[in-house]
N, C-alpha and C positions, 0 to 999 in steps of 0.2 A: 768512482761513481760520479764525483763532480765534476770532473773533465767529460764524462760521457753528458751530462745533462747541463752542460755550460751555457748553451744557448735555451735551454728548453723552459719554457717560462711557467709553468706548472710546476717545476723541480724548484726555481729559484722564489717563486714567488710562495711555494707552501714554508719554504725555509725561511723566509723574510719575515711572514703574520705567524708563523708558530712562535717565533723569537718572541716578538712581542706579548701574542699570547698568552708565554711562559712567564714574561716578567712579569704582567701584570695580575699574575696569579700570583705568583709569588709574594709581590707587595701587598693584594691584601690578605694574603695566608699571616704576612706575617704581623699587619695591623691587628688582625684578627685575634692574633695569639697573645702578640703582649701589649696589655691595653694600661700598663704602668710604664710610663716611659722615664727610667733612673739611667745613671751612667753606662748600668752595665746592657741596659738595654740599646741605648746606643751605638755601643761600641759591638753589639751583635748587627746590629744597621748597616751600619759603615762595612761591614765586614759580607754581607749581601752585597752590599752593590759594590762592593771591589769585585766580587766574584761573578757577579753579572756581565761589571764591565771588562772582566778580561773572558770573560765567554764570549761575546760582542764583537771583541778585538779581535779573537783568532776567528770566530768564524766572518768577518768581512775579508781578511789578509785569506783567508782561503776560494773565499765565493767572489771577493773583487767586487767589481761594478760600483752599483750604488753606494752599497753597506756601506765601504772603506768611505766615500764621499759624505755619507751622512755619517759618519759619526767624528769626521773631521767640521761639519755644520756644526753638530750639537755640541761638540768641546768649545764654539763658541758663544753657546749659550749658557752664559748664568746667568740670565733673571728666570731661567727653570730648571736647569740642570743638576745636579748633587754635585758637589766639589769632589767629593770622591771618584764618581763617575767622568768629572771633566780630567780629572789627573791621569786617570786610565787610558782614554782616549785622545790627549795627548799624545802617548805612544803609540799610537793606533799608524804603522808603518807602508804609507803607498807605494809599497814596492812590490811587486808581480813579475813571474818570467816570463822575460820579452817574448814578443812574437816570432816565428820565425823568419829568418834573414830572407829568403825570397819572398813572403808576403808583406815583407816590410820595402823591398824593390819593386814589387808589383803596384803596392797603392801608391809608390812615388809616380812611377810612372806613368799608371792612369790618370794618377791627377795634374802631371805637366800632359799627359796628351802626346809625348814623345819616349823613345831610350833615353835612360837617363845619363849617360855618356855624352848626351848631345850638350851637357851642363857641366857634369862633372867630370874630371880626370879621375879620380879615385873616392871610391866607399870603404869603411871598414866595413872586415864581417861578422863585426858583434856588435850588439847596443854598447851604450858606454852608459847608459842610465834608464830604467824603466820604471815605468810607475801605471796605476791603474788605466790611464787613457790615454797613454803614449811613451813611444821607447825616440833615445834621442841617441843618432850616429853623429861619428865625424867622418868629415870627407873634405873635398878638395875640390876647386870652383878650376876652370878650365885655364884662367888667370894666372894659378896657381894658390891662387885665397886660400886659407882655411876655412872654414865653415862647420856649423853644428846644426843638424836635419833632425827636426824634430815630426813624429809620421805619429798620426791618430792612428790607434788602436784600432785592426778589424773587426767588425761587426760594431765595433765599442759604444753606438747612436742606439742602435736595435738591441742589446740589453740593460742599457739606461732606459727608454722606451719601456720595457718590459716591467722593469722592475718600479716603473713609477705607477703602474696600474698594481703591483702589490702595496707600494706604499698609501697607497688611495684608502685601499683596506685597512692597514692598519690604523689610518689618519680617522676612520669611519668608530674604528673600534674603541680609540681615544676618547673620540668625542662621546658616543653613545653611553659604552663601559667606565668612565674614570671620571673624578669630578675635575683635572686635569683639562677636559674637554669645554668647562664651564670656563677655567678659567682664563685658557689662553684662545685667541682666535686659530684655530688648528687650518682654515682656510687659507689665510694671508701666512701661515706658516707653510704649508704646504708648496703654496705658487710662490715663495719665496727660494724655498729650497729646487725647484724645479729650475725654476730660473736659474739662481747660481751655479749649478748643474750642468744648464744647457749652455749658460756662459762658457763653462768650460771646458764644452766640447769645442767651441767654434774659434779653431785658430786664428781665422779672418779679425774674429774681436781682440784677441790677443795681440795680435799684431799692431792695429789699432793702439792698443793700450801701451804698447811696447813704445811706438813711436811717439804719441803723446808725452810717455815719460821722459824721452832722448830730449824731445822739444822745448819740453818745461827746466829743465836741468843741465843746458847744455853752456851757461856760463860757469858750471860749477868743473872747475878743475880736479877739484878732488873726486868726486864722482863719474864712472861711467857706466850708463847704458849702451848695449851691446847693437849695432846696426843691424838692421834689419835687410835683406836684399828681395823687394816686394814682387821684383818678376817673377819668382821662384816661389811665392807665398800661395798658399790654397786654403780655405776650407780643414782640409788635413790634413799639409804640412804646412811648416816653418820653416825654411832658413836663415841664420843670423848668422851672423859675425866670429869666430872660435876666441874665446880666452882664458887663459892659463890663471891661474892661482887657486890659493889653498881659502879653506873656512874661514872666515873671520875673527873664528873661535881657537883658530888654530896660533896661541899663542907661541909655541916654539919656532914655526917658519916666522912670525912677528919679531922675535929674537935674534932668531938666526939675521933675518936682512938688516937689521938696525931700525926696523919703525918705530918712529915715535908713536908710543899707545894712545899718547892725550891726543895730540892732534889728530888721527882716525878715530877716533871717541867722541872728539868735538866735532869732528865734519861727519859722524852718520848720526851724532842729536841734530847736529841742526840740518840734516836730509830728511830726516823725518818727523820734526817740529813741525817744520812749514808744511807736513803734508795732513799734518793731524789737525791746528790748527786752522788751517787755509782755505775756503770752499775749491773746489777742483776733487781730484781722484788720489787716492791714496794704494798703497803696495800693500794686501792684505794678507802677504804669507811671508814678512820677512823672514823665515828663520833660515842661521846660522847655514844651509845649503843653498841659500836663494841669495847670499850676501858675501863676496869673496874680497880678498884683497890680494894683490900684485904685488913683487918684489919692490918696486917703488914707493909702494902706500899708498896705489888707489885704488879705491873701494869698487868695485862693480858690481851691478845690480842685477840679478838675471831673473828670469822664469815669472810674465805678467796675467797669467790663466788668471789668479784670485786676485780682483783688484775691486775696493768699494767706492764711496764718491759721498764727500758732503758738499752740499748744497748754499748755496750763501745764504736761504730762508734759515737756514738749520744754523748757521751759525749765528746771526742775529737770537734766533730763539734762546741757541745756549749759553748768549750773554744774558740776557733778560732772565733766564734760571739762577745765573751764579749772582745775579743780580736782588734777584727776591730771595736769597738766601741771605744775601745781607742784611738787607732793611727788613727780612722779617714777616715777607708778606707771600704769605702760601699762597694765595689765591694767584700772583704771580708765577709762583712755580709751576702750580699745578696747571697754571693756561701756557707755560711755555710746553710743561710733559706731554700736554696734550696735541699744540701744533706739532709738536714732532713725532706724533704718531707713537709714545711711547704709552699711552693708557689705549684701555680698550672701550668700545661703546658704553656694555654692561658693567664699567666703573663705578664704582659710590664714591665721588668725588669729596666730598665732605668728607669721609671715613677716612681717606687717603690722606686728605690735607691733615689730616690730625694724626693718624701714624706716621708723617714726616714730619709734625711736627713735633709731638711728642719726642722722640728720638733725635730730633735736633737740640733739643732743650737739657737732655740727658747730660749733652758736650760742651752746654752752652755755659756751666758753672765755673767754668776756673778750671775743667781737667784736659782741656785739651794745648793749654799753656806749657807746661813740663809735657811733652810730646816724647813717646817714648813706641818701642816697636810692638810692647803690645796693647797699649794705646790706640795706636793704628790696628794692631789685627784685629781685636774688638771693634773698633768703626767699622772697617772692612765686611766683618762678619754682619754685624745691624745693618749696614747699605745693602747687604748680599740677600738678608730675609727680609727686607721689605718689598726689595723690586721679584723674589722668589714666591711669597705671601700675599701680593697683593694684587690687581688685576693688569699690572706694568708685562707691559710683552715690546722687548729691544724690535726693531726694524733690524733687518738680516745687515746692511750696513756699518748700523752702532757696534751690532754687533761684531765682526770684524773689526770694527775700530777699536773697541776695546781688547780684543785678541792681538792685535798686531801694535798697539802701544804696550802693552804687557811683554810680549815677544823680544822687540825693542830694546826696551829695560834692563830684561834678565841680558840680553846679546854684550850693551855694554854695561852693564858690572863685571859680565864674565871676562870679561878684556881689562875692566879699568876700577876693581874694588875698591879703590882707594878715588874713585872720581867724586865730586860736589857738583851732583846733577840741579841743586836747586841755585846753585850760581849759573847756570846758563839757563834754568828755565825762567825762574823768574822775573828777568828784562823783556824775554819773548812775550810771557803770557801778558806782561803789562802794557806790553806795547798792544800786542792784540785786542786787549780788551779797552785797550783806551784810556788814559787819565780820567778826561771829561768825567766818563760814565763812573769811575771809582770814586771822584771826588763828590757828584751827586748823589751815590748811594750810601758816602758818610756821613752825609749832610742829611741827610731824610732819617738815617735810623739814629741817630743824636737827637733832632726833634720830636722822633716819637720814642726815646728815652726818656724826655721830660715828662709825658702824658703817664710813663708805665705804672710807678705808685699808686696815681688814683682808678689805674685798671686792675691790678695785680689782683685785690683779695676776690672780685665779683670772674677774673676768669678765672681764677685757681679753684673757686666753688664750682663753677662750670664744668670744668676738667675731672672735676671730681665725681658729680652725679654723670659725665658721662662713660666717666672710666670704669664705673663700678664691677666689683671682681664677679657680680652675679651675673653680669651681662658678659663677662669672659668668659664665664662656665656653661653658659648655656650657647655660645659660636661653638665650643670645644664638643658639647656633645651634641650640638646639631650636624656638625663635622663630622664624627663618629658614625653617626647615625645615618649617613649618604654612603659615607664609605662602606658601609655591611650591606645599603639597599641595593648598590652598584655590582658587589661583588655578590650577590644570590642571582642580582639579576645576571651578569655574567656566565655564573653558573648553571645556570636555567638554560641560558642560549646555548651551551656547550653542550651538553644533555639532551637536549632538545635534539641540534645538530646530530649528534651520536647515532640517535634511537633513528632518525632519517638517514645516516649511514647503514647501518641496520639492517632496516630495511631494504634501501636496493643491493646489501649483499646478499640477502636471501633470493630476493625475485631473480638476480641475474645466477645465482645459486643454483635455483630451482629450474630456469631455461636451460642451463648447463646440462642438467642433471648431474651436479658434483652436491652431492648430501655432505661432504665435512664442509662446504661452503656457507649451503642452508642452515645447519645447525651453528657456524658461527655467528651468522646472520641471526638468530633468534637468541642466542646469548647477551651478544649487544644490545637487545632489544630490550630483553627483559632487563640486565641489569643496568639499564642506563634511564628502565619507564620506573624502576626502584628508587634510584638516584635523584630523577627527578620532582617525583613525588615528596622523597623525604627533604630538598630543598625547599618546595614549596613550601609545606606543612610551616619550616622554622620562620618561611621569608615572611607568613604571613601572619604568624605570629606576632614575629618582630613591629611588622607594622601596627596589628591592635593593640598592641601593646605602647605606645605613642600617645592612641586618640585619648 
């Protein structure tokens, strides 16, 4: 059935918002239910949203298009996403069966405007890699070149299209139904994801990004980006260059040829140092397929569809952060968070600077001296719920940036266990960040070391009448209290909807003259004007119950 309705955008777009629908029925059925939140309730949590997100997982790798691309977006989002849910999605595999080999010669063709013999000497007749928005051949340039033909997916524009006017809905339902919708700007997330999307439908940009990178990289020996041959480039194809080599990951060909591991270890930190720290455009899908190495030991760089870009405002900013974390001065940080677009309008900035700062202060005693790994998980975790809990929403950018320095990471340990990543980072980051600037910001938080004594006891009273655990208990069940209003009201429009289902299946029932139509038609009716009612009855209980 989904192969018959692949293109039919009623079929994909009711699978799309029922998905959603269902989770966020689920979420508050299960708020609903247990309102004591102990380990073992947790661990029933965790245990949902693994099973959501591998419901998620197969049904995109089945339906394609969008799905698969958003849920490879949202694995890049933690300052919203459940770790659980990001883990799942992780795996979430863009791989689809190719298209068929003559309509993969047909769109070559139309889009050079000739036979494509008038190029090449030879095509293979199978893909040699497919994924949701294009299958990639090898062929043969008339030169005799190798080359790798990469051809946009038929129709593949017109069910992105399709599926963005379902996402529209569910973005609607977000906002309206969840308090989700309060906290994050669901617009700017929307036209972000769209955007990245439509990035990577357009070859022409790729290519662009392709060559940009050859440009920026082309003293580095140990690196190669792959040429590009732009007469042959379109809109929806690519040709580049052919080359050979195995994973990066792939430590036995590593063995087999005699590379040395440190030095490809050392030359793909410092390929992608400079690109994380340095305003310019960064490679935002390095993984382990997109990074090969040659029986020589040079690294090559392939596949630039997902590529982000920091700004040199931004990086200014995110010295002036790492900056006011030194000397101590939230109101610093929280004006760099804010140029860089990481707070939202309807932030309580005051509120913020104080749950960063609180939780600074946590580290600040003596326990982050003996550093230890789970030392770090717990920071990790406290970083992870503040920018999750609080009105912090990443720019689609950051966000990539943090997914592809993570990426990075895991790539070299898995080549170099035994590497000392903070002897090669920490010359970089210091040069980066500048002496000057370090030596001032120890100078400034030693001076107001002297002042702290005669401030300590009147802020530590401060901290205290505003920390008070009765002003905790009542966010907690104000919280509470949104969440059961959202999900009635939810329930109400579902119900609602229903009984106007209902309805036109009895009227178009009754034109029929098919009576088992009508009679289902008035089933729904009555048992869903039942439903509704006894929703109402509680929702509005609920609420006198309040004043």
């Amino acid at each position: 059935m989904g192969k018959l309705f692949k293109y039919n955008s009623m079929y994909r777009g009711t699978i799309i918002v029922w998905i959603a629908v269902k989770f966020i029925i689920k979420i508050y059925y299960f708020h609903f239910k247990n309102k004591i939140w102990d380990k073992k309730t947790v661990k029933k949590w965790d245990n949902m949203l693994y099973k959501m997100a591998l419901e998620y997982r197969k049904k995109a790798e089945n339906l394609g298009g969008v799905l698969i691309k958003i849920g490879q977006f949202l694995s890049t989002r933690t300052d919203f996403m459940p770790d659980v849910f990001i883990r799942e999605l992780n795996e979430l595999v863009d791989k689809v069966p190719p298209m068929p080999h003559e309509t993969a010669l047909s769109i070559i063709e139309k889009e050079w405007g000739t036979d494509i013999f008038q190029h090449l000497s030879h095509i293979e007749d199978h893909a040699i890699a497919s994924a949701s928005i294009g299958d990639v051949y090898q062929g043969t340039l008339k030169d005799g070149t190798e080359v790798a033909i990469k051809i946009r997916r038929h129709r593949i524009e017109e069910v992105f299209h399709k599926d963005f006017a379902a996402l529209r809905i569910v973005f609607w339902i977000l906002k309206v139904f969840t308090s989700f919708g309060k906290k994050a700007d669901l617009n700017a997330l929307y036209r972000e994801l769209v955007l990245v999307m439509n990035r990577e439908l357009d070859y022409e940009q790729e290519l662009q990004y392709g060559e940009y990178f050859r440009e920026r990289f082309k003293e580095d020996t140990t690196i190669h980006i792959p040429k590009y041959y732009n007469y042959l480039c379109t809109e929806k194809v690519l040709v580049m260059e052919w080359v050979t080599g195995a994973k990066i990951t792939d430590i036995s060909f590593i063995q087999q040829h005699n590379i040395d591991i440190e030095k490809i270890t050392k030359s793909l930190f410092d390929h992608y140092i400079t690109q994380f720290l340095h305003p310019g455009k960064f490679h935002a899908d390095p993984h382990s397929g997109n990074i090969l190495i040659q029986k020589d030991g040079t690294i090559v760089i392939i596949d630039f569809g997902m590529v982000g870009e920091i700004k040199k405002e931004d990086t200014e900013q995110f010295k002036l952060l790492v900056q006011g974390f030194i000397i101590d001065n939230y109101d610093m940080v929280i004006a760099a968070l804010d140029k860089m677009n990481f707070i939202l309008p309807n932030a309580d900035k005051k509120k913020l600077k104080k749950v960063i700062k609180e939780t600074v202060d946590i580290y600040s005693d003596g326990s982050l001296k003996n550093i230890d790994s789970k030392i770090m998980n717990q920071l990790s975790d406290d970083i992870s719920s503040i920018i999750k809990e609080q009105p912090i929403q990443m720019p689609a950018d950051y966000a990539y940036l943090l997914r592809a320095v993570s990426i990075v990471i895991g790539i070299l340990f898995a080549i170099n266990p035994d590497m000392d990543i903070k002897k090669w980072a920490i010359p970089r980051i210091k040069k980066w960040f500048g002496r000057r600037s370090i030596v001032e910001s120890v100078t400034k938080q030693y001076a107001k070391n002297l002042t702290e004594p005669a401030l300590s006891y009147p802020r530590a009273l401060l901290n205290f009448l505003e920390s008070g655990e009765k002003n905790r208990k009542w966010d907690k069940e104000k919280h509470y209290f949104q969440m059961r209003h959202q999900f009635y009201l939810l329930l109400e429009v579902i119900s609602f909807m229903m009984v106007v289902t209902g309805i036109a299946i009895s009227i178009l029932g009754f034109n029929m003259q098919f009576n088992t139509m009508v009679i289902i038609g008035l089933v729904l009716i009555g048992l869903f004007l039942f439903t509704l009612n006894l929703i109402f009855v509680n929702h509005y209980r609920m609420i006198r119950s309040r004043r």
